[in-house]
Each structure stands twice: as structure tokens, then as C-alpha cells.
N, C-alpha and C positions, 0 to 999 in steps of 0.2 A: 578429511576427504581427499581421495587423489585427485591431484590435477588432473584434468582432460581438457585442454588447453585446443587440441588439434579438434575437439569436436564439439567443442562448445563456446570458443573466445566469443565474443562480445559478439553474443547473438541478437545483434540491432534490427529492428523493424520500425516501421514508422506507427505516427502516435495514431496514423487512422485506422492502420491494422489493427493496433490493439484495441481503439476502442470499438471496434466493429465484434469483439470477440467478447466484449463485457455484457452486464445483463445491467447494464445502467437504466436502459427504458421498463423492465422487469419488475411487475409491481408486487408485494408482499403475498404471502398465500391470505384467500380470503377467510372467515371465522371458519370452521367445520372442516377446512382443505388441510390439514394438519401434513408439514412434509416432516421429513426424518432430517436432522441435522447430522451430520457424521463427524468426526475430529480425529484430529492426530496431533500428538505433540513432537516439538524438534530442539534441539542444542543450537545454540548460533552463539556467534560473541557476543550479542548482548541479552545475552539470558536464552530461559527456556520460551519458545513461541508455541502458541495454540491456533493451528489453522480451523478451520470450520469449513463446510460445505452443503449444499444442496443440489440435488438432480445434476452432480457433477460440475458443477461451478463453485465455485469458492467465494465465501460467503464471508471470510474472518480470518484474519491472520492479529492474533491477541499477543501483547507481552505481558508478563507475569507483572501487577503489580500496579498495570497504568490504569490510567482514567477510564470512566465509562466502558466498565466490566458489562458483557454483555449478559443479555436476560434469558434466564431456559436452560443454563449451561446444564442445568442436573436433570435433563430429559436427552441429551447429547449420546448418541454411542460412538463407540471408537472402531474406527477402520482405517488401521495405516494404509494398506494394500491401494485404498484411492485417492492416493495422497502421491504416488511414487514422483510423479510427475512437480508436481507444485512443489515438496520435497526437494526435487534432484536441483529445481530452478533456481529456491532460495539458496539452497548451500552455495550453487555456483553465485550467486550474486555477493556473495561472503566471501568467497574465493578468490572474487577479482575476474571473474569470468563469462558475466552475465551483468548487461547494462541494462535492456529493456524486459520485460518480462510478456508471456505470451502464454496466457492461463483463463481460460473464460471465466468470469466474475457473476455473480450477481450482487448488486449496491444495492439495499432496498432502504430508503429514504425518504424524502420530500420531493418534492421538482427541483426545489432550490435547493437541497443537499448535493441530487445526483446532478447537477447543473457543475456545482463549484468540485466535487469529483470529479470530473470529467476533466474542469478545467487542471487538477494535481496531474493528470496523467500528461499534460502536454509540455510541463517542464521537464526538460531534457536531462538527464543522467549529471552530475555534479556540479548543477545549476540551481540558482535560487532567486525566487521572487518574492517581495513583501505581500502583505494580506492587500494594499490598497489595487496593487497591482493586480491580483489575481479576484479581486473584486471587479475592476474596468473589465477583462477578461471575461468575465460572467456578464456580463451585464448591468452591472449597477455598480457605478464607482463609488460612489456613497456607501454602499453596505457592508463596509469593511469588518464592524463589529460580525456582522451576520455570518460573514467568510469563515472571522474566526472562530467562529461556532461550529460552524457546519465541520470544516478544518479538522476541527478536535472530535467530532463523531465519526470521523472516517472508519468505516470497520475493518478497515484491509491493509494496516500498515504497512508500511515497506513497500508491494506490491503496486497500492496508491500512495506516491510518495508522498505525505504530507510535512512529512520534515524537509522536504526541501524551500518553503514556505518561512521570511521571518519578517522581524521586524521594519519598519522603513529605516530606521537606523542602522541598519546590519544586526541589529542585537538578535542572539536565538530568545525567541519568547512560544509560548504556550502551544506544548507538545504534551498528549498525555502520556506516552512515554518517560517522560524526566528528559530534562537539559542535557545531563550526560548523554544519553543514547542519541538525541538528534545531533549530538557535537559531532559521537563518535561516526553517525552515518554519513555526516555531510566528509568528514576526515577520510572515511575509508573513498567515497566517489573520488574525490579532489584528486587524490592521491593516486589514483590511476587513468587520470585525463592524461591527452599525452602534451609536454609541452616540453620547453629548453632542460635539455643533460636525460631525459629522460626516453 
């Protein structure tokens, strides 16, 4: 991908913007309301990704391979064409050029899934919190198991950073991605914070 540094560097916005633009309150279609699911696939450094969407919000961003494959994929059609955008977003955030992302979502879940989603989006670009922590955050410091659950159903990787979330020890644990991939996402953010010599 070419750089375009001068029109896209670290397109920041704050965490209430984006969540104002998510379809986190957005509840599932009801039995008989059948929507069209649309997808696209992309190349990134860590494998090939499968975005998904709905009524133009984006519903899924999948890596090949990880945990909690989602359900329907084989009633999905494919339409790059509405994809350009979310597309052009992720690369740049591969690129080192894009810190927040700004893409209407819809999370369709539990109260308490899109509770502790909401809560992934408010940690800040190469930052990390443990699950007890982002449990307090939600609401209930005790439900840390629950966190980690919810955590791992996230359908929108990357987008909803859920890798940015570990252990209380520092330790990386339970990414359905695989350990590599959350190593290498927490590696790529770090790595363009700005700090001494750099």
C-alpha cells in the first residue's frame, strides 16, 4: 500500500465519537426479518481477514483460523465495492497510519457482551488493560471470568481492539486469534507511540 501519510496520519478521534457511530444499542434482526450479510476479504500482516456487514455497518472483521467462526458464512455474498472504506481504514492501520478507526459497526450480542465492547473501544491505541480491570470498567469487578468470555466473542477484531486486553500479570492470554497475532498487534501499536530517540 502507498503511504499517504499527508492525508491520513493518525486520524484520532475521541472514544465518544466512535462510539456514537457503532450500532452497539442495535439489536439482532428479529426471526422472518432476514438481512443480506455482504463480505469482503483483505491481506494484512497477519493473514488474510474477512470483513462482514450489514445495512452498511460492519458486522465482522474474521481471521482465518481463529476461535468462534461465525455462523451463516455460506448464505454471505460478496461485495468488495462496500467495503472501500473499512478496506482503505484497516490497511492504513497496518501501515502505521491510522490509530482510531471511524466506521459504523453494528455488535449484536448480549447487554453484557455490548457493555464490555464498548468498554474494548475506550482503551487507547498501544495500551493495555487486564480483564479485572476492564471488568471494574463495566460494571462488575468480580465478573472477570465473564469479561473473558464476552472478550473472546468480540466479532469485529482489530476494529474492537480486544487484543489490547491481558493478563493481570502482563501475561498475553486468551485471544482467539492465536498469541502470535495479539503479540504482533500489541508490537506493531507500541512501536509507533511516540516516545525518546523517536
Amino acid at each position: 500500500m502507498t503511504t499517504t501519510t499527508a492525508t491520513r496520519t493518525t486520524a484520532t478521534r475521541t472514544t465518544a465519537t466512535r462510539a456514537a457511530r457503532t450500532g452497539a444499542g442495535r439489536r439482532a434482526a428479529r426471526p422472518g426479518q432476514d438481512q443480506v450479510t455482504w463480505m469482503t476479504t483483505m491481506d494484512s500482516p497477519i493473514g488474510t481477514l474477512t470483513l462482514a456487514a450489514q445495512d452498511g455497518r460492519i458486522t465482522g472483521l474474521h481471521m482465518d483460523g481463529a476461535d468462534h467462526a461465525p455462523t451463516g458464512q455460506q448464505s454471505w455474498r460478496r461485495d468488495d465495492s462496500q467495503f472501500k472504506e473499512a478496506v482503505g481504514q484497516v490497511e492504513a492501520y497496518f501501515a502505521g497510519e491510522l490509530i482510531d478507526f471511524d466506521l459504523p459497526l453494528q455488535l449484536d450480542g448480549t447487554d453484557f457482551q455490548r457493555r464490555v465492547w464498548k468498554g474494548l473501544q475506550g482503551i487507547p491505541y498501544g495500551q493495555t488493560i487486564s480483564y479485572g480491570e476492564l471488568a471494574r470498567r463495566v460494571g462488575n469487578a468480580k465478573a472477570c471470568r465473564a469479561v473473558g468470555l464476552a472478550n473472546g466473542r468480540n466479532p469485529v477484531a482489530v476494529i474492537v481492539p480486544c487484543h489490547r486486553v491481558i493478563g493481570a500479570n502482563g501475561t498475553l492470554t486468551g485471544f482467539g486469534g492465536g498469541l502470535d497475532r495479539k503479540r504482533w498487534l500489541l508490537d506493531h501499536e507500541r512501536s509507533l507511540l511516540p516516545g525518546p530517540g523517536r
